[in-house]
Each structure stands twice: as C-alpha cells, then as structure tokens.
PDB file of N, CA, C and O in Angstrom:
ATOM      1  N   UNK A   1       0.853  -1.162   0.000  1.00  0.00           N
ATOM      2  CA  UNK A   1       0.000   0.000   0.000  1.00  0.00           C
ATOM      3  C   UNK A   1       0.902   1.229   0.000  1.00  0.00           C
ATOM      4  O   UNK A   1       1.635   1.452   0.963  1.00  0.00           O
ATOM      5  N   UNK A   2       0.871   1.839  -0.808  1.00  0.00           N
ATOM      6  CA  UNK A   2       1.645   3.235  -1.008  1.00  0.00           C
ATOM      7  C   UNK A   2       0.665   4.391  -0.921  1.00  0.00           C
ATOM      8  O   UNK A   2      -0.424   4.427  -1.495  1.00  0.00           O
ATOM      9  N   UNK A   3       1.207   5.389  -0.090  1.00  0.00           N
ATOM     10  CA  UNK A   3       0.137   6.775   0.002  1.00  0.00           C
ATOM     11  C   UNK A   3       0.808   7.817   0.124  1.00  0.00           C
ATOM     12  O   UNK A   3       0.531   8.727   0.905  1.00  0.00           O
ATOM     13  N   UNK A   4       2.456   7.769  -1.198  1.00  0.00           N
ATOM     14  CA  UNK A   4       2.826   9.116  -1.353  1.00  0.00           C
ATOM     15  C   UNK A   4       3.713   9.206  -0.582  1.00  0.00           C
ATOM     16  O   UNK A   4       4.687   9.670  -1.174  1.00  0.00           O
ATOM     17  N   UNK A   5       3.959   8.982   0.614  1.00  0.00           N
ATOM     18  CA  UNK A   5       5.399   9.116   1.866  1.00  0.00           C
ATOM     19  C   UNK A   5       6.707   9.264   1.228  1.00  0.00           C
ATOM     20  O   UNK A   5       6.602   8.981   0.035  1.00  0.00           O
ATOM     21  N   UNK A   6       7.536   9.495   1.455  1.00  0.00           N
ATOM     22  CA  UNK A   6       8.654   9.786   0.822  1.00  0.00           C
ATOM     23  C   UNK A   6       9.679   8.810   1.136  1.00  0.00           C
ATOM     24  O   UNK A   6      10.660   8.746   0.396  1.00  0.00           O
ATOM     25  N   UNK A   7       9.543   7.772   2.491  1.00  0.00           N
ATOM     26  CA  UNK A   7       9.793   6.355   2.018  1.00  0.00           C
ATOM     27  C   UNK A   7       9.150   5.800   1.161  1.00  0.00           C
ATOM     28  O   UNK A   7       9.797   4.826   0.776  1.00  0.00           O
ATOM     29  N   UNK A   8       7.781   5.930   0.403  1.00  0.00           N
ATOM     30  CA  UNK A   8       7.239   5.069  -0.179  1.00  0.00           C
ATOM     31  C   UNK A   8       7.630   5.206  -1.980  1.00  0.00           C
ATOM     32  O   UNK A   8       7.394   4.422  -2.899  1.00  0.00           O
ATOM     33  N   UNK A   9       8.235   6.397  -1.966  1.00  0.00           N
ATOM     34  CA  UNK A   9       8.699   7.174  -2.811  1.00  0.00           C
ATOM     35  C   UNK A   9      10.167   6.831  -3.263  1.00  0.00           C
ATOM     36  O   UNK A   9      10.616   7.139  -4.367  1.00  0.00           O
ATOM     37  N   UNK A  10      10.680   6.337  -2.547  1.00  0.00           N
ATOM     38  CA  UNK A  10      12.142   6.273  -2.941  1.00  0.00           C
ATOM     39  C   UNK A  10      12.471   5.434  -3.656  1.00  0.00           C
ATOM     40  O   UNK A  10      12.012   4.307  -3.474  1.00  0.00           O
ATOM     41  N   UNK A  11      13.433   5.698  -4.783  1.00  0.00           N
ATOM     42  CA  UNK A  11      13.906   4.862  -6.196  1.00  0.00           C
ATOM     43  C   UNK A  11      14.507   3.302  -5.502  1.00  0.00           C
ATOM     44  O   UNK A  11      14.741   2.345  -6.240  1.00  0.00           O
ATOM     45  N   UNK A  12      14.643   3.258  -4.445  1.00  0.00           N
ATOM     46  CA  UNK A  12      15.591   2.173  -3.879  1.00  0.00           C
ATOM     47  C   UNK A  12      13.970   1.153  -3.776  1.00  0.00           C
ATOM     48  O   UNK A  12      13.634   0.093  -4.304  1.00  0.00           O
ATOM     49  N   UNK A  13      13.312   2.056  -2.880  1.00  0.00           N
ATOM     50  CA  UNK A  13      11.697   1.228  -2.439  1.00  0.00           C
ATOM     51  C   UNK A  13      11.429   0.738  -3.634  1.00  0.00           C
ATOM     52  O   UNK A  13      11.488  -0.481  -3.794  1.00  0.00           O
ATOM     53  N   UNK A  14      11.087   1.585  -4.690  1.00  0.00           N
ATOM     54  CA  UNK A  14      10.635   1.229  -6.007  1.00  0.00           C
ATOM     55  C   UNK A  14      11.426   0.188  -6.524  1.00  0.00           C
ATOM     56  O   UNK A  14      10.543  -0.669  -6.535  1.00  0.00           O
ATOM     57  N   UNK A  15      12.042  -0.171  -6.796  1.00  0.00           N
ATOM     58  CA  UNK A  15      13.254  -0.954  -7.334  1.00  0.00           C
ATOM     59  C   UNK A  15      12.789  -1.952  -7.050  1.00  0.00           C
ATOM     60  O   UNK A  15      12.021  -2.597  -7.764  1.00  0.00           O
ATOM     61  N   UNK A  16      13.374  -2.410  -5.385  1.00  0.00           N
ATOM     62  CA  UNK A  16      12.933  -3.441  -4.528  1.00  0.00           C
ATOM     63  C   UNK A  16      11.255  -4.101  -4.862  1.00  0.00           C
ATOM     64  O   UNK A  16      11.274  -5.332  -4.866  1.00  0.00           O
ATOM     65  N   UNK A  17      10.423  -3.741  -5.022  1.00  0.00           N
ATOM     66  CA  UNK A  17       9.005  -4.085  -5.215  1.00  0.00           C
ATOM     67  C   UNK A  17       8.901  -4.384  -6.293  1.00  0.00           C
ATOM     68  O   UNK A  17       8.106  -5.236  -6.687  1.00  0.00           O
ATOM     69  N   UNK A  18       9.703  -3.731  -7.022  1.00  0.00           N
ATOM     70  CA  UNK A  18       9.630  -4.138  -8.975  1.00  0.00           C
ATOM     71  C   UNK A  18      10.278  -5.722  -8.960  1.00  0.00           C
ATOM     72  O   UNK A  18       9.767  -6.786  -9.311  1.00  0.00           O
ATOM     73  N   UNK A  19      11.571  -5.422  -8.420  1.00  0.00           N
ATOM     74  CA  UNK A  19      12.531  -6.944  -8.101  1.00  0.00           C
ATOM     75  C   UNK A  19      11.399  -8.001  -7.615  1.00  0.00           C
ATOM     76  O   UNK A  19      11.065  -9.024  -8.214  1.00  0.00           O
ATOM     77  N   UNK A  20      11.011  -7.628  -6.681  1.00  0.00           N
ATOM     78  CA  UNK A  20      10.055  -9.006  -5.676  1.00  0.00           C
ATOM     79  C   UNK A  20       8.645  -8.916  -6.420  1.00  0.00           C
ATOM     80  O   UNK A  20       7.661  -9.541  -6.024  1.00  0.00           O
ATOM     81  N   UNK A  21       8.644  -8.167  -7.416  1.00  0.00           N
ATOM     82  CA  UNK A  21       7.409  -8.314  -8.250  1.00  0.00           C
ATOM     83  C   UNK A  21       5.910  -8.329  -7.182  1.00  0.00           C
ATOM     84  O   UNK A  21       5.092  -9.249  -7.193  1.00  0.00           O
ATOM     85  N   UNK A  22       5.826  -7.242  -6.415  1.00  0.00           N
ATOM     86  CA  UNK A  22       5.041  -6.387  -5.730  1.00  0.00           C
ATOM     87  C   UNK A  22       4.170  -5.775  -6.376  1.00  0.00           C
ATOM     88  O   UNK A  22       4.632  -4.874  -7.077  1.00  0.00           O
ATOM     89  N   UNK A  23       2.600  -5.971  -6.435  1.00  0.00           N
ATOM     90  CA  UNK A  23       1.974  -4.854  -6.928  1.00  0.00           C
ATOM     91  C   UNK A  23       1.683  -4.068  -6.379  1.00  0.00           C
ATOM     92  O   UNK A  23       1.424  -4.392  -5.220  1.00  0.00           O
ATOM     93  N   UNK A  24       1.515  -2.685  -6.671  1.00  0.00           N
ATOM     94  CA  UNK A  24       1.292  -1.678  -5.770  1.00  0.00           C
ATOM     95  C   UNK A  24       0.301  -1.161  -5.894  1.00  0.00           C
ATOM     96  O   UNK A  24      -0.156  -0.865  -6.998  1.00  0.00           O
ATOM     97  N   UNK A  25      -0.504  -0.830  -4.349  1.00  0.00           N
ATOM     98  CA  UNK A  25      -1.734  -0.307  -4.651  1.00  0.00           C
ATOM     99  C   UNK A  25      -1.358   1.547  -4.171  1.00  0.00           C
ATOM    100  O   UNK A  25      -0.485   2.063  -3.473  1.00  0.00           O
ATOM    101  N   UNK A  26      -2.108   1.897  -4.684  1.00  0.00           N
ATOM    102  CA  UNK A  26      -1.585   3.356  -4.523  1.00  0.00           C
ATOM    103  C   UNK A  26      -2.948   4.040  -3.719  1.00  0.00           C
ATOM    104  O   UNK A  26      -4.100   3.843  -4.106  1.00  0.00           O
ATOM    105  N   UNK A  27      -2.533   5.011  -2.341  1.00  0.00           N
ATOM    106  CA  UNK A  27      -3.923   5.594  -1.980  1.00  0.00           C
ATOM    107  C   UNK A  27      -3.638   6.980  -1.665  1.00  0.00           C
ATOM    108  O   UNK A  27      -2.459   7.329  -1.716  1.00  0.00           O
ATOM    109  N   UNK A  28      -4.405   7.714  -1.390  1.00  0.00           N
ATOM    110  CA  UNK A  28      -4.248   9.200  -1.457  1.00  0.00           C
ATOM    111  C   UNK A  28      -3.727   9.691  -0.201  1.00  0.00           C
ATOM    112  O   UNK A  28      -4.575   9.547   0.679  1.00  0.00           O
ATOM    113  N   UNK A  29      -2.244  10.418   0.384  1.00  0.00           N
ATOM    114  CA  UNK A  29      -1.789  10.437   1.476  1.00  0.00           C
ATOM    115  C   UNK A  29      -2.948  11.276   2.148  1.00  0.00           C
ATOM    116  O   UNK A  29      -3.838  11.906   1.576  1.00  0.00           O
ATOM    117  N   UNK A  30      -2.732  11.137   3.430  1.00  0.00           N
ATOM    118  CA  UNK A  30      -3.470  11.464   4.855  1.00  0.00           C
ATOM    119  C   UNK A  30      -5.382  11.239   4.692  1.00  0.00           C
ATOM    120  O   UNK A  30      -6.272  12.050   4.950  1.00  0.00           O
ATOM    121  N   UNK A  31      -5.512   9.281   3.974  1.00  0.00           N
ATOM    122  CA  UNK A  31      -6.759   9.491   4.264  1.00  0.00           C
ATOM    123  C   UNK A  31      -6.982   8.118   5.202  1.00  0.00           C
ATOM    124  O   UNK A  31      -6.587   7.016   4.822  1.00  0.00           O
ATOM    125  N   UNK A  32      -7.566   8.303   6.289  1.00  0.00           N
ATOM    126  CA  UNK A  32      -7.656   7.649   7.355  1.00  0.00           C
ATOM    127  C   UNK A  32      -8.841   6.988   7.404  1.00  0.00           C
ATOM    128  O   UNK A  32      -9.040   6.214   8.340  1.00  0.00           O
ATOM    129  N   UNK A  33      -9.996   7.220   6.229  1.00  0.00           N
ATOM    130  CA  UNK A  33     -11.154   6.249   5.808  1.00  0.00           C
ATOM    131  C   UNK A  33     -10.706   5.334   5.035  1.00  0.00           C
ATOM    132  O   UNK A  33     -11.463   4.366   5.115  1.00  0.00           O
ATOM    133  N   UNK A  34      -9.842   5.142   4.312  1.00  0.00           N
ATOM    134  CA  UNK A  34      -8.646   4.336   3.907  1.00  0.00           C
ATOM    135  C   UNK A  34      -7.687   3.470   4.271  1.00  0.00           C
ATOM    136  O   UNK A  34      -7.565   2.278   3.987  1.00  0.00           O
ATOM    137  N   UNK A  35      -7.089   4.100   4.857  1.00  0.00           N
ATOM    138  CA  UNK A  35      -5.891   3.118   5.845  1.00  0.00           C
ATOM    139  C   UNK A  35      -6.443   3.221   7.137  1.00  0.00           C
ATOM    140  O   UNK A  35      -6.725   4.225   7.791  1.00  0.00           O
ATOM    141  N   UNK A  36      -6.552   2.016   7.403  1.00  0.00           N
ATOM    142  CA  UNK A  36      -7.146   1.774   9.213  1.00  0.00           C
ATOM    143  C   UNK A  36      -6.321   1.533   9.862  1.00  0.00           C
ATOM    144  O   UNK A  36      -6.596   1.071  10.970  1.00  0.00           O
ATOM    145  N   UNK A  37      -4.838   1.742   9.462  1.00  0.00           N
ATOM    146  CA  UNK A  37      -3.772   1.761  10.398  1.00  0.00           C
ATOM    147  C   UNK A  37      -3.822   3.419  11.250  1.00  0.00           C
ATOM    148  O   UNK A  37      -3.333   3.522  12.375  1.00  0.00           O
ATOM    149  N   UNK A  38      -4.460   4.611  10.556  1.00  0.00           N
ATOM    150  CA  UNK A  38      -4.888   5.449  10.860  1.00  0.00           C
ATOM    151  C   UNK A  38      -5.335   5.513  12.057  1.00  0.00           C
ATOM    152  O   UNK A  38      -4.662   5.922  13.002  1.00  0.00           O
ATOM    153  N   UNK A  39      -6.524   5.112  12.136  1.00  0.00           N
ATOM    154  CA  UNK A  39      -7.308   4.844  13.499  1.00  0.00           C
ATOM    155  C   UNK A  39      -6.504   4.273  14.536  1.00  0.00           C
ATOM    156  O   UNK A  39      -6.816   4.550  15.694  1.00  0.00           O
ATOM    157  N   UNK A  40      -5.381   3.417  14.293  1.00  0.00           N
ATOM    158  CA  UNK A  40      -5.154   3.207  15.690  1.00  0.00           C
ATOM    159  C   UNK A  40      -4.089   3.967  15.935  1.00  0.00           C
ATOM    160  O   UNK A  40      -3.961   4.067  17.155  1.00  0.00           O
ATOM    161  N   UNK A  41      -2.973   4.756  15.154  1.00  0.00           N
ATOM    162  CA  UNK A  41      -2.749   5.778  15.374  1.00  0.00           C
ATOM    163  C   UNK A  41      -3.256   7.045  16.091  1.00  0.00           C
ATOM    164  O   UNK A  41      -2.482   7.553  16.902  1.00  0.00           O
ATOM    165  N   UNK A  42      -4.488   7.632  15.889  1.00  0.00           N
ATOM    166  CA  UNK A  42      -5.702   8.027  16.535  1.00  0.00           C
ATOM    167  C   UNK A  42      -5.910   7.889  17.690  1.00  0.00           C
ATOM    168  O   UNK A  42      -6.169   8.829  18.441  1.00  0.00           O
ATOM    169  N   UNK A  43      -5.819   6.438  18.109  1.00  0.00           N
ATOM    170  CA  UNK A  43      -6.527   6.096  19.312  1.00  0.00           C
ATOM    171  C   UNK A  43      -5.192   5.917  20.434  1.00  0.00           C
ATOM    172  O   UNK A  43      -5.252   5.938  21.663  1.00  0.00           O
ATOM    173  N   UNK A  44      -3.722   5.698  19.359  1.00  0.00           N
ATOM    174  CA  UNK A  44      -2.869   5.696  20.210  1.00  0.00           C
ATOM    175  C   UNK A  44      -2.356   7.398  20.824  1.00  0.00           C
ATOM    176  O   UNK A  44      -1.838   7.709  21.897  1.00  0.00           O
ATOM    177  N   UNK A  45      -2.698   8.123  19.815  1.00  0.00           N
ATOM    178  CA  UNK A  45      -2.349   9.408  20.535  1.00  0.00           C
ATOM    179  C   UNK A  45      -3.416  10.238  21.563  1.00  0.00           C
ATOM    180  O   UNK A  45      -2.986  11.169  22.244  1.00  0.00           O
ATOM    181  N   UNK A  46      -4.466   9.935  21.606  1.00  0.00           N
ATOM    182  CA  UNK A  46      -5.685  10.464  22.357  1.00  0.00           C
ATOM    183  C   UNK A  46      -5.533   9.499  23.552  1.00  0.00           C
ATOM    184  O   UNK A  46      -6.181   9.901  24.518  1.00  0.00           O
ATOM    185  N   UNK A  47      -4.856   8.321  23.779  1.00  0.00           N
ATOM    186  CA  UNK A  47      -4.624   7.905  25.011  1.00  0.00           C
ATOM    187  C   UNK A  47      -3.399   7.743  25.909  1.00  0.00           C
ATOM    188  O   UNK A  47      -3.227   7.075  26.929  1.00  0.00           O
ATOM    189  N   UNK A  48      -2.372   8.792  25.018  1.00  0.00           N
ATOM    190  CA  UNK A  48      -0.835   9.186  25.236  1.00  0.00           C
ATOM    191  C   UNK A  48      -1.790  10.410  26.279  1.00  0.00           C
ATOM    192  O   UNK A  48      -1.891  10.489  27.503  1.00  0.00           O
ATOM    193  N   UNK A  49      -2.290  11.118  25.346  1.00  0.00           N
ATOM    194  CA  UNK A  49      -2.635  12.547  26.047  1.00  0.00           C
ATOM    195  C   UNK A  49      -3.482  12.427  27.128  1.00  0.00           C
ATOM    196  O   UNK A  49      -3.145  13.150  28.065  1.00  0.00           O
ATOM    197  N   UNK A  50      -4.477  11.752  27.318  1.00  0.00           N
ATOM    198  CA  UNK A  50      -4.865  11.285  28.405  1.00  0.00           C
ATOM    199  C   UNK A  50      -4.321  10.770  29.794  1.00  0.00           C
ATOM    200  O   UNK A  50      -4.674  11.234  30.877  1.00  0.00           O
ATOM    201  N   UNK A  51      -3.235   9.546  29.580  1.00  0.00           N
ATOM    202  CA  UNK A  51      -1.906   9.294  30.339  1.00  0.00           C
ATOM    203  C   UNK A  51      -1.446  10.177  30.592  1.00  0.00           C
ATOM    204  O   UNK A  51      -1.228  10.171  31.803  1.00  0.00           O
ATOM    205  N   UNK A  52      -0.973  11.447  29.929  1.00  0.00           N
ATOM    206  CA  UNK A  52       0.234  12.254  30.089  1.00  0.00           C
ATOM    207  C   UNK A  52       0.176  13.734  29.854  1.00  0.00           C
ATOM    208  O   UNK A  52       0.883  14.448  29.143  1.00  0.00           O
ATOM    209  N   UNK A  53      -0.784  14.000  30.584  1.00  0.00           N
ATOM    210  CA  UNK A  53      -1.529  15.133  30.556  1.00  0.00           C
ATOM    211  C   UNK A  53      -0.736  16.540  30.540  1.00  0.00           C
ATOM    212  O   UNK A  53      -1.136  17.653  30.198  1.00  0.00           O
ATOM    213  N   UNK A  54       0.978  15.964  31.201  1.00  0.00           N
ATOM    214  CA  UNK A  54       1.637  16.941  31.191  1.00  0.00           C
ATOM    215  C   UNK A  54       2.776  17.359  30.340  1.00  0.00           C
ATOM    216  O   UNK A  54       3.811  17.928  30.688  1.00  0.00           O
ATOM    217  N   UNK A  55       2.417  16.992  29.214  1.00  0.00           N
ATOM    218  CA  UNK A  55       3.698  16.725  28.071  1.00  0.00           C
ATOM    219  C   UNK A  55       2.379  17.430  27.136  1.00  0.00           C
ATOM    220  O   UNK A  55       1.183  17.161  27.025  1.00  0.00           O
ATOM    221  N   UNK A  56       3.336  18.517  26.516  1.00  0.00           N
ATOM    222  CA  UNK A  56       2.508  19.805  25.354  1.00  0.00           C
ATOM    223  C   UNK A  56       2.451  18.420  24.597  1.00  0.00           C
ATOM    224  O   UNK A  56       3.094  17.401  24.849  1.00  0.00           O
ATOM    225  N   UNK A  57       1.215  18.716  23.279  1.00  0.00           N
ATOM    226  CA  UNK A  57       1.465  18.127  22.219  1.00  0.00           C
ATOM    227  C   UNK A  57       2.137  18.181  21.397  1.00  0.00           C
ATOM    228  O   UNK A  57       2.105  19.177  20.674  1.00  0.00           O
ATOM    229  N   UNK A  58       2.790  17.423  21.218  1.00  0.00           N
ATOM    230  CA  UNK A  58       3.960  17.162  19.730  1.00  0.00           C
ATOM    231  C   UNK A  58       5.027  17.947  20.796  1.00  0.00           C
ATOM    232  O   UNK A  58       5.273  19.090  20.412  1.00  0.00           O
ATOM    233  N   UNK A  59       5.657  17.592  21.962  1.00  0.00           N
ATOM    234  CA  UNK A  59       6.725  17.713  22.563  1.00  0.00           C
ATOM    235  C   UNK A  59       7.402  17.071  23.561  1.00  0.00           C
ATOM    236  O   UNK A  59       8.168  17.415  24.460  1.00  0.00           O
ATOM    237  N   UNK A  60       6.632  15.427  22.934  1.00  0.00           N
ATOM    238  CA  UNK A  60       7.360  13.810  23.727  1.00  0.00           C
ATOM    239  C   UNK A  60       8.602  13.996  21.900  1.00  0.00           C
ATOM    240  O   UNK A  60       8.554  14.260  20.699  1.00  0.00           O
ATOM    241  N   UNK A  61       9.383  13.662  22.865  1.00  0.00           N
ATOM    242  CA  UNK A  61      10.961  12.889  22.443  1.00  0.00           C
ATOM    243  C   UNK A  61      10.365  11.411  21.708  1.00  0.00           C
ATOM    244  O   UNK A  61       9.279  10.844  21.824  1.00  0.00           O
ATOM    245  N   UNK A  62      10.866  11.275  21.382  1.00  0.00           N
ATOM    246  CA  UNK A  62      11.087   9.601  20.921  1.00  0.00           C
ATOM    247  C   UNK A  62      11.266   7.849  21.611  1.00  0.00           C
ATOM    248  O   UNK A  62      10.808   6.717  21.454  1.00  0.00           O
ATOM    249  N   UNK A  63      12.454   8.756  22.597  1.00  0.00           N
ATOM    250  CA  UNK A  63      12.603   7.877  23.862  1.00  0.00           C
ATOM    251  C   UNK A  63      11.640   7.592  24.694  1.00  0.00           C
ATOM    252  O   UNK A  63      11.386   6.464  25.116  1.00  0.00           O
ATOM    253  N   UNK A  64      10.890   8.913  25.044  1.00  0.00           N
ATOM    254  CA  UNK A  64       9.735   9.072  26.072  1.00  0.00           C
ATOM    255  C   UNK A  64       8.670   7.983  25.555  1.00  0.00           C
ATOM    256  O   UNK A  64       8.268   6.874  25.907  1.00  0.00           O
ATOM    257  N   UNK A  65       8.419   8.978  24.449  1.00  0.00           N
ATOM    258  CA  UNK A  65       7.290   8.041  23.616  1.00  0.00           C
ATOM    259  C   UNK A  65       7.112   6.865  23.307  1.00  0.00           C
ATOM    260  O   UNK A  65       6.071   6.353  22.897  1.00  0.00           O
ATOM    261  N   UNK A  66       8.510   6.193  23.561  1.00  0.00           N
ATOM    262  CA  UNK A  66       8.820   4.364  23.469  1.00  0.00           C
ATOM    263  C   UNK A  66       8.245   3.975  24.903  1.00  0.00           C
ATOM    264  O   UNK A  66       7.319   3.207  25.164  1.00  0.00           O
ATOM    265  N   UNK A  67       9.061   4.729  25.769  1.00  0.00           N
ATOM    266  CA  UNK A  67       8.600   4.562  27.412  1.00  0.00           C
ATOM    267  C   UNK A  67       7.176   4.474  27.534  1.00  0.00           C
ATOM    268  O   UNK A  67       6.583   3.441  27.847  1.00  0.00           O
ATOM    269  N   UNK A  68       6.781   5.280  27.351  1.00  0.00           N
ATOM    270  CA  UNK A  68       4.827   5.454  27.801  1.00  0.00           C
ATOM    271  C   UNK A  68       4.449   4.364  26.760  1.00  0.00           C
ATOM    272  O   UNK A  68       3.549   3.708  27.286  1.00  0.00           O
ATOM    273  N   UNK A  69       4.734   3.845  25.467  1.00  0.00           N
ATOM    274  CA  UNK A  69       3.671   3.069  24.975  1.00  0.00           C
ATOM    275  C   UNK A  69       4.197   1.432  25.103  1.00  0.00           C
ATOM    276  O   UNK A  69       3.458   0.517  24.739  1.00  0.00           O
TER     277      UNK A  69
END
C-alpha cells in the first residue's frame, strides 16, 4: 500500500518491489477512511494525552514516547 510518503517514494523502495514483483496499490496520502492503520494511530495518541496530561502536544521525544507506549 503506497500513500505518497517519501519512504514510499524512494527509487531504492521502487526498485525493490519491482525486483520481488510487488503490486502496488496506490492511496491518497493522509486518508484515514482508507488506511485503518490510521485509526489506531488516533486512538494511540488520544490515550498518550490522556496518560500524560503533562507533556505539550507534539513535545514527547522519541525515547519518552517508546517509554509510555
């Protein structure tokens, strides 16, 4: 499933999928009626913020963010 990302984009990605003879389905980036990996994305950040009431949004680290989930 490709939706435009710029990993999904890259001549190396492309290559590789052509090689392993991958078909690709192509979907329109940021639609979340679409990819239902979306939703739990969604549901994983509305219950970060809930947990962690004291961390601004979009100002957990990476590390943190491994920690809490």
């Amino acid at each position: 499933m490709q939706d435009n990302a710029p990993d999904h984009r890259a001549k190396a990605t492309e290559l590789e999928l052509d090689r392993r003879g991958v078909k690709k389905i192509f979907w329109p980036p940021y639609s979340p009626d679409l990819n239902p990996i979306e939703h739990v994305w969604n549901l994983m950040k509305d219950w970060i913020q809930e947990q962690y009431p004291e961390y601004e949004k979009g100002k957990i680290s990476y590390k943190l963010l491994r920690k809490m989930v």
